[in-house]
C-alpha positions in Angstrom: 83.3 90.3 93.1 87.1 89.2 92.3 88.5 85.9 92.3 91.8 84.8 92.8 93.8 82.2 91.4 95.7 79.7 93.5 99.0 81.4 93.0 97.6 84.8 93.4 95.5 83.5 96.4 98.6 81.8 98.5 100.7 85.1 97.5 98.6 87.2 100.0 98.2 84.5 102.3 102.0 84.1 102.6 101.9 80.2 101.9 102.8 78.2 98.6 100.4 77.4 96.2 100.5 73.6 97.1 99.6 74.3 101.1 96.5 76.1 99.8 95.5 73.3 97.2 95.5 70.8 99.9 93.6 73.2 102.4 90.9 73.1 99.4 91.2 69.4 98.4 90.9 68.9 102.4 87.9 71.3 102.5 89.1 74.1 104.5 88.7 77.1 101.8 86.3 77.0 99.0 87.2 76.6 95.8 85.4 76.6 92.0 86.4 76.6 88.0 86.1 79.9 86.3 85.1 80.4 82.8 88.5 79.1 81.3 88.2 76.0 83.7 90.5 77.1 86.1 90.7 76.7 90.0 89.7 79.8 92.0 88.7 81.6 95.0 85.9 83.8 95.3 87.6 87.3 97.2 84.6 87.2 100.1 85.6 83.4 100.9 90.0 84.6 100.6 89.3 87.3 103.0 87.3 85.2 105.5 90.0 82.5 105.5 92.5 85.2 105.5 91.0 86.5 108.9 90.8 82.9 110.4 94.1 81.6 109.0 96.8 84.9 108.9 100.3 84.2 107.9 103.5 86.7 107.6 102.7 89.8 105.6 103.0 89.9 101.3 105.4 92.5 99.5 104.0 94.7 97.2 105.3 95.4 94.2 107.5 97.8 93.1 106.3 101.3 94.2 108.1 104.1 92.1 108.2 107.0 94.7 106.1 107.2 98.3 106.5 108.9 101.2 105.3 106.3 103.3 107.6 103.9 104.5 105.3 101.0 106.0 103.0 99.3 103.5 101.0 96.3 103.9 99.1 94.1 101.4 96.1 92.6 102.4 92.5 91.5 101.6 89.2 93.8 102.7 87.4 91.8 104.8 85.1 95.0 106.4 84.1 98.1 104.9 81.3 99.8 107.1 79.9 102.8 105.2 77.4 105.7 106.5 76.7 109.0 104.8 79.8 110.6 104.9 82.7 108.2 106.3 83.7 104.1 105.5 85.8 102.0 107.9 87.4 99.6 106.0 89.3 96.6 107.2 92.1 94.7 105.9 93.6 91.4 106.5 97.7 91.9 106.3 99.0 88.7 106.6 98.9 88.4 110.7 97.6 92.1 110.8 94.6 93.7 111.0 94.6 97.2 109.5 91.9 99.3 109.9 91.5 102.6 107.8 89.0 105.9 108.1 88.3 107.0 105.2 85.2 109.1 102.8 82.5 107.1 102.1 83.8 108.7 98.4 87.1 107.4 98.4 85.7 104.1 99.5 83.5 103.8 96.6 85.8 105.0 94.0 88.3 102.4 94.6 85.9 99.5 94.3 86.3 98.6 98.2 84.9 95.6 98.8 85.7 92.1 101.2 87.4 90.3 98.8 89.3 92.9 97.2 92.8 93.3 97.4 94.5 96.7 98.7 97.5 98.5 100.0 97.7 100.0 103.7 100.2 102.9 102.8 100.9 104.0 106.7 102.7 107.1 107.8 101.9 108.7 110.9 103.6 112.2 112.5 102.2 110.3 115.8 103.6 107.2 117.6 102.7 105.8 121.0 105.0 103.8 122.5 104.1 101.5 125.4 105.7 99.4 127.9 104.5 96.8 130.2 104.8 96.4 133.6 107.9 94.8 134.8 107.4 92.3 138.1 109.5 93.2 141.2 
């Protein structure tokens, strides 16, 4: 299972590094020293407080050449796997992105809660909706 430094950790909350040392010094996210006696977070504890706690959505890094124009970094907090097909969950800052995908893909990249992970989205399909507007 990953851990994640502080730095790394706040990055994909979207906070600084000293909000989240004070949300572990005050108990609300578990903490624990790794082998080189630093502080970390295991990825299963991240993505729950990352479900519980969202903030605005990370940048990814630089991306050489996609066709997909809306991506969103996030930590797995779900993957649901059967025979054939996984469902895997992410936690994008205050988004929830949910992804279909082969239960082969799923395994091959490692998905996990805890793990971090790109949404790539690009869709030949948008719904738009508007709501009612009182007389």
């Amino acid at each position: 299972m990953p851990s994640y430094r502080i730095r790394e950790a706040a990055d994909l909350l979207g906070v600084s590094d000293d909000s989240l040392r004070r949300w572990a010094d005050g108990g609300r996210v578990e903490t624990r020293q790794d082998d080189q006696g630093r502080r970390v977070i295991d990825g299963v504890e991240l993505a729950r407080f990352a479900e519980q706690h969202a903030g605005p959505v990370p940048t990814t890094g630089p991306i050489s050449r996609e066709s997909a124009r809306n991506r969103f970094v996030g930590l797995v907090t779900r993957v649901l796997r059967d025979t054939v097909m996984a469902q895997v969950e992410l936690q994008c800052g205050p988004y929830r992105v949910v992804s279909l995908m082969s239960r082969e893909a799923a395994d091959e990249l490692g998905l996990e809660p805890g793990v971090t992970a790109t949404a790539a989205v690009k869709s030949t399909n948008v719904v738009v909706e508007v709501s009612e507007v009182p007389s």
